[in-house]
C-alpha positions as CSV (number, residue, x, y, z in Angstrom):
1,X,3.3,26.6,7.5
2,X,0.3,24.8,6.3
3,X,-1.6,22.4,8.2
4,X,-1.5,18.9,7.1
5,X,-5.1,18.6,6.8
6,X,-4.7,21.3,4.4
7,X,-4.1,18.8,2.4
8,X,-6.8,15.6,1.5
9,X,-7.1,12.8,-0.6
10,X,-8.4,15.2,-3.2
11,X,-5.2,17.1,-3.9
12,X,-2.9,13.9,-4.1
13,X,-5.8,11.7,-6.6
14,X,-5.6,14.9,-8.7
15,X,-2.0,15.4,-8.8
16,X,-1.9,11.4,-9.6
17,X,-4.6,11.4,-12.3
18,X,-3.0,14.0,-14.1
19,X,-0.2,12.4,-14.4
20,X,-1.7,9.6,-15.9
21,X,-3.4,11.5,-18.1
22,X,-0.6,12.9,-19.5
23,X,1.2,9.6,-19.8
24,X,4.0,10.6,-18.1
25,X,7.4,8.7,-17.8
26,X,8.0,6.4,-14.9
27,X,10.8,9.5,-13.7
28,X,8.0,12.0,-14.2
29,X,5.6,10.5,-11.9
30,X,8.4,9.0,-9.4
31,X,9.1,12.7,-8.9
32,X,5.6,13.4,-8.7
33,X,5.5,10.6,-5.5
34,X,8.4,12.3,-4.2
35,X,6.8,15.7,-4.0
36,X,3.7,14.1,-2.7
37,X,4.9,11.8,0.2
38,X,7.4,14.9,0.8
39,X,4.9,18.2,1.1
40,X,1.7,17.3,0.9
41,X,2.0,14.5,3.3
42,X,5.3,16.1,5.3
43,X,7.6,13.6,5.3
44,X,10.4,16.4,4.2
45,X,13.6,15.0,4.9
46,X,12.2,11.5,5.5
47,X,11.8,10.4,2.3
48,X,14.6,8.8,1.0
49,X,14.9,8.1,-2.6
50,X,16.8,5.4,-4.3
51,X,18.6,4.1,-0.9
52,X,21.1,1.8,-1.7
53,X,21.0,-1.8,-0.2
54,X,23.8,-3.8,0.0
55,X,22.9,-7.4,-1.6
56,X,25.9,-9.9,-0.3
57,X,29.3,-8.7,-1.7
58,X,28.7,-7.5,-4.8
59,X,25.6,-6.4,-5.5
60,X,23.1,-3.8,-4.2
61,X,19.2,-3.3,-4.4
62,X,17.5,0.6,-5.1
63,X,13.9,0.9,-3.9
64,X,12.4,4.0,-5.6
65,X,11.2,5.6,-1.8
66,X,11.8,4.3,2.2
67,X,10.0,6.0,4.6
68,X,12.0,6.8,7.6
69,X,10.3,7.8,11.2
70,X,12.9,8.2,14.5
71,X,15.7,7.3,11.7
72,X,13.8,3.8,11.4
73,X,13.1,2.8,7.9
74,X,8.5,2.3,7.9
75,X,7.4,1.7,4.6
76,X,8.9,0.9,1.2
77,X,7.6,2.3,-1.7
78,X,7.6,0.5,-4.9
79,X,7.1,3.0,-8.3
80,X,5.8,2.7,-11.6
81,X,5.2,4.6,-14.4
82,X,1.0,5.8,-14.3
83,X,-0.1,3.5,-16.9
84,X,2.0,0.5,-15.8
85,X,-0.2,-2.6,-15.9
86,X,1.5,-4.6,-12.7
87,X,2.8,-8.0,-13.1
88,X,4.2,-10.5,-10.4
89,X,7.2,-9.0,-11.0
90,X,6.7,-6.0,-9.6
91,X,5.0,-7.6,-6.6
92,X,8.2,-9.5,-5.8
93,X,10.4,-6.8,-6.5
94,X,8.3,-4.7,-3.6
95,X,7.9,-7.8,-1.4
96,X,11.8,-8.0,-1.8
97,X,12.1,-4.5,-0.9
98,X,10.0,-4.6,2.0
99,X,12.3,-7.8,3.5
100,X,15.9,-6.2,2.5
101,X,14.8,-3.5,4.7
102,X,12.7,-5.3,7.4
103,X,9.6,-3.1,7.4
104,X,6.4,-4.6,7.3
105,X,4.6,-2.1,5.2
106,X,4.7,-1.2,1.1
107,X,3.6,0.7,-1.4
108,X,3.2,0.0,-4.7
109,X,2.3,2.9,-6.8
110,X,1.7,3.3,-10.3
111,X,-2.0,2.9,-12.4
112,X,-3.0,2.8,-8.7
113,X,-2.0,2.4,-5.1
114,X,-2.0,-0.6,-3.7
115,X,-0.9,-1.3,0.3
116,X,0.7,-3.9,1.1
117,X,1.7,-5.6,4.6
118,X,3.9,-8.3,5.7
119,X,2.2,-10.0,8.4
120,X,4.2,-12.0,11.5
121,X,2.8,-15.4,10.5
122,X,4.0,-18.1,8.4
123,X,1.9,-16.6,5.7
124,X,4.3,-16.7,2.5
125,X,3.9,-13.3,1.3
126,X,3.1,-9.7,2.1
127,X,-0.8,-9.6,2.3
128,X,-2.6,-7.0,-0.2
129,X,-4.6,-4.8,1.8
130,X,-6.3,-2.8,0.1
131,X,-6.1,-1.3,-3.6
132,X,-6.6,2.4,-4.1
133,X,-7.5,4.2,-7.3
134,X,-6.9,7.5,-8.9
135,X,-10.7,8.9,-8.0
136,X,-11.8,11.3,-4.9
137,X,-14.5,8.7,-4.2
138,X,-12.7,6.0,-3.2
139,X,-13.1,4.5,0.3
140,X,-10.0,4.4,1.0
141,X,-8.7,7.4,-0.1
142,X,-9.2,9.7,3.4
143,X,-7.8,6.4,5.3
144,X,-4.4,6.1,3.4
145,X,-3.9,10.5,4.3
146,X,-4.4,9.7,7.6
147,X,-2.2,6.8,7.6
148,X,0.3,8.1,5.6
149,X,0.8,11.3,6.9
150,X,4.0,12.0,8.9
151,X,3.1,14.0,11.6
152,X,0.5,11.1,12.8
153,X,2.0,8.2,11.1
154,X,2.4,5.4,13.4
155,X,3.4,1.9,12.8
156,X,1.1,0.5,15.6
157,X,-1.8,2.2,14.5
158,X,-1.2,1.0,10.3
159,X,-0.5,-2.6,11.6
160,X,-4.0,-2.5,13.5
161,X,-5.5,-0.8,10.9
162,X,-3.9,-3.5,8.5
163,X,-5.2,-6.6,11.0
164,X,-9.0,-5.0,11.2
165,X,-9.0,-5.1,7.2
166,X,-7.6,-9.0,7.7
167,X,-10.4,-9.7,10.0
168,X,-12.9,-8.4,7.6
169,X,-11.5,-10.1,4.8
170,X,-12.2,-13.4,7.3
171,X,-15.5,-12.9,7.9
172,X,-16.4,-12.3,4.8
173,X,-14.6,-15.5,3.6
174,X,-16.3,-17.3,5.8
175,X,-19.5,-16.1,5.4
176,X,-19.4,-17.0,1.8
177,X,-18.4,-20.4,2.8
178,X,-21.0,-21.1,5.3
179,X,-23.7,-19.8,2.5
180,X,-22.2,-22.2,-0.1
181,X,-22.4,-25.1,2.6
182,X,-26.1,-24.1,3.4
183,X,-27.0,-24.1,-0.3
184,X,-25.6,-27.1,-1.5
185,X,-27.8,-30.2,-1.7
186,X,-26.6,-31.2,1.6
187,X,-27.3,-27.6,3.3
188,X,-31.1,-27.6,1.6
189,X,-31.7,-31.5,3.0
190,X,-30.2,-30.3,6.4
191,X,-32.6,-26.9,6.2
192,X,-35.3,-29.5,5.2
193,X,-35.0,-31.8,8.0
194,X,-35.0,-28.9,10.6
């Protein structure tokens, strides 16, 4: 029995980017996730494909993955064929998902992985986190193993992981608004009267 740091971001971008290569059908590479999420990231059982959600009294919604931990669904994951090129569609339809089944984490992944997370404020929609590609250099790449992996998954620990990217994303918006305000006329005639 392997460890699960046996595995890194390495094996899964590889097993990915081939598929993509290849061009493979939206089955193909759903499989492909499945055997991902299931043995190189040890959700085994866990993984539950194509759930079916009951939708009022007549119809039902099929998310291609849920993540279950403690037999409590975690994370919804939302797939597409390699070479997809996303639309809002398939936003909603994982944003759907993600409310049917009342987790506050998705996954959309196709020509890349994209985490998504549905934060407890009025805020409209599920916020993107951050967007992961198909390379081993990406920054994000060791993070979403370490996140995703069952053994140490842990809701609290995404969500705070999820809230730290927020914060960042603040700052940084704010940062670029106090440098526009400092380098508009006003800010140079304020810097000039100082």
């Amino acid at each position: 029995y392997l460890n699960i740091m046996d595995f890194s971001w390495k094996d899964i971008y590889q097993d990915f980017q081939n598929n993509k290569n290849m061009r493979c059908s939206e089955r193909e590479f759903q499989n492909c996730i499945f055997s991902v999420f299931r043995y190189y990231l040890r959700w085994q059982n866990s993984i539950i494909a194509e759930e079916c959600i009951p939708i009022g009294a007549t119809n039902t919604i099929r998310p291609d993955f849920v993540l279950y931990k403690d037999e409590i669904p975690q994370v919804v994951i939302e797939a597409k064929k390699p070479n997809n090129i996303q639309t809002e569609r398939n936003k909603e339809q994982l944003f759907s998902y993600m409310r049917q089944k009342k987790v506050d984490f998705g996954l959309y992944i196709g020509e890349e992985i994209q985490l998504c997370y549905d934060v407890t404020t009025d805020v409209e929609l599920p916020l993107l986190i951050f967007t992961l590609d198909y390379n081993e250099e990406n920054q994000y790449g060791s993070a979403f193993v370490n996140l995703f992996n069952f053994v140490d998954f842990d809701k609290n620990k995404l969500a705070d992981y999820c809230n730290n990217i927020i914060q960042e994303i603040e700052k940084k918006k704010q940062m670029k608004l106090e440098i526009q305000q400092l380098t508009s006329d006003d800010g140079e005639r304020l810097c000039k009267s100082l």
